[in-house]
Each structure stands twice: as structure tokens, then as C-alpha cells.
C-alpha positions in Angstrom: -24.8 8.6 -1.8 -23.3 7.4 1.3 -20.6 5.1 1.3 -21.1 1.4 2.8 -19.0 0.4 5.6 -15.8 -0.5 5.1 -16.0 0.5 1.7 -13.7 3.9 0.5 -16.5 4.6 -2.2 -20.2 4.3 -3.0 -22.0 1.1 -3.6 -23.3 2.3 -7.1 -19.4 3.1 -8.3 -18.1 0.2 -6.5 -20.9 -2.1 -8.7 -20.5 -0.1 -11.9 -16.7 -0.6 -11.5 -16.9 -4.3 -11.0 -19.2 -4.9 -14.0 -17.2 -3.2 -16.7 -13.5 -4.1 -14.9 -14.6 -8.0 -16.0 -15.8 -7.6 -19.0 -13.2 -6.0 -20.0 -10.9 -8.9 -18.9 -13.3 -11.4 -20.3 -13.2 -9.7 -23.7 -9.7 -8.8 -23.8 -7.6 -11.9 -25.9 -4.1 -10.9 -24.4 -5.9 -12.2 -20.6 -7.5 -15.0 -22.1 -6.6 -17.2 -25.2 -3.8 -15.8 -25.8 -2.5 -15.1 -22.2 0.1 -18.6 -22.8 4.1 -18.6 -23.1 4.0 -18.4 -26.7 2.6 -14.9 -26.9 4.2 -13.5 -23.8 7.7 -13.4 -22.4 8.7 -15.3 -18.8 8.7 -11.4 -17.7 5.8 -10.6 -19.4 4.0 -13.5 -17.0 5.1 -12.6 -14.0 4.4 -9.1 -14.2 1.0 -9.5 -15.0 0.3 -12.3 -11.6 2.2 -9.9 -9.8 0.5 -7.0 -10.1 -2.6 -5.7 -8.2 -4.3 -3.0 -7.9 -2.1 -1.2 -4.9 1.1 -1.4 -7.7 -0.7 0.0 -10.2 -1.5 2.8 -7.9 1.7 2.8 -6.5 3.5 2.6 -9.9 1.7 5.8 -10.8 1.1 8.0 -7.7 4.4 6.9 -5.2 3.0 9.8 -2.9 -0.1 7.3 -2.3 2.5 5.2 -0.1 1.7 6.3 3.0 -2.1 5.9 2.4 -1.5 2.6 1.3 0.3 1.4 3.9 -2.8 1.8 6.1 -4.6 -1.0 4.1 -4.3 -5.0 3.9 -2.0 -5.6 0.9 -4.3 -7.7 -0.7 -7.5 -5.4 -0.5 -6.6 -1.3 -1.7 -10.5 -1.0 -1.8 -10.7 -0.7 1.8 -11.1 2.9 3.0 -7.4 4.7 3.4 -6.2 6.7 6.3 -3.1 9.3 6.3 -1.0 8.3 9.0 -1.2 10.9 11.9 -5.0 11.5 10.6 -7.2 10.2 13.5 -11.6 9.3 13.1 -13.0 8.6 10.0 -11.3 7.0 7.1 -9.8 9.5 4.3 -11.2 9.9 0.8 -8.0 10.8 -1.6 -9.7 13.1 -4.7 -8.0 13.6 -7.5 -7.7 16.9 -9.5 -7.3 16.4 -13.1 -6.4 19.1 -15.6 -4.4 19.4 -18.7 -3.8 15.6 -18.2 -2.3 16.1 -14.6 -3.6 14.8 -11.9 -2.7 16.6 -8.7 -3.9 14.2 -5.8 -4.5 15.5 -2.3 -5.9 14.3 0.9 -9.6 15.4 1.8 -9.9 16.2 5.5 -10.5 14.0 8.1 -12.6 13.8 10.8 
């Protein structure tokens, strides 16, 4: 399926992604009732507003830094490019095996 513009995926992922990312967050208690200063530490809080999806990433792939420099910090979705990488915007695959994932740059145009 080809991807939309401006977009780093397809429009069927992007969509199935968006309907089971909120209902998980609209079924999960710890991000609703009980997302309050009695359940949670100050810490606790703040790491929660202050994460987004380029920390996650970050937190768990570091080498994804130079992608994800390339992209608005508020949006990761957008398409990333390797710096030095001129034309089309990169897709970054992942290969997982024996829970490791290995991932690499795809070639760009």
C-alpha cells in the first residue's frame, strides 16, 4: 500500500494504530481514574506528561537519534531522513529475532 504524504507509514497501519493506541488509554485505570497524586509519585507525574513518543523511541533505540533529529519534536510520525541521505524520506525496519531487534536504515532514494 503506498504511503500518504507526509506520512512514514501506510494509512491502514497509521488508522489501525490510532484505534487500539486509545482504547487502550481509555481502558487503562492507571491513565484515567486513578492517574491522581494519591496513586502516583510527583516523579511518577511528570514522567508520564513528559514523555512522547520520540523518548520512548529514544529511550530504547539511542541509535535512532540521528533519524530523529530530522523531525519536528512534537510529531516522530513524520517520515525520518538519515542525515547525509538526500530524496525520499527513509523507512527504518526493524529485524527482530530471539527478542533482539537489530534496526537498520532502508535505502534511500
Amino acid at each position: 500500500e503506498p504511503y500518504p504524504d507526509q506520512f512514514a507509514f501506510s494509512d491502514t497501519s497509521f488508522q489501525a494504530f490510532i484505534v487500539m493506541a486509545s482504547r487502550r488509554l481509555v481502558c487503562d485505570r492507571f491513565y484515567t481514574e486513578d492517574f491522581r497524586p494519591e496513586v502516583y509519585t510527583k516523579e511518577g507525574i511528570e514522567w508520564i506528561q513528559d514523555v512522547d513518543l520520540r523518548t520512548v523511541l529514544l529511550r530504547h533505540h539511542p541509535s535512532l537519534k540521528p533519524a530523529l533529529d530530522t523531525v519536528p519534536r512534537d510529531n516522530a510520525f513524520m517520515p525520518w531522513r538519515w542525515p547525509g541521505t538526500p530524496g525520499t524520506p527513509c523507512r527504518v525496519d526493524s529485524d527482530c529475532n530471539s527478542n533482539k531487534c537489530l534496526w537498520t536504515q532502508s535505502v534511500c532514494a
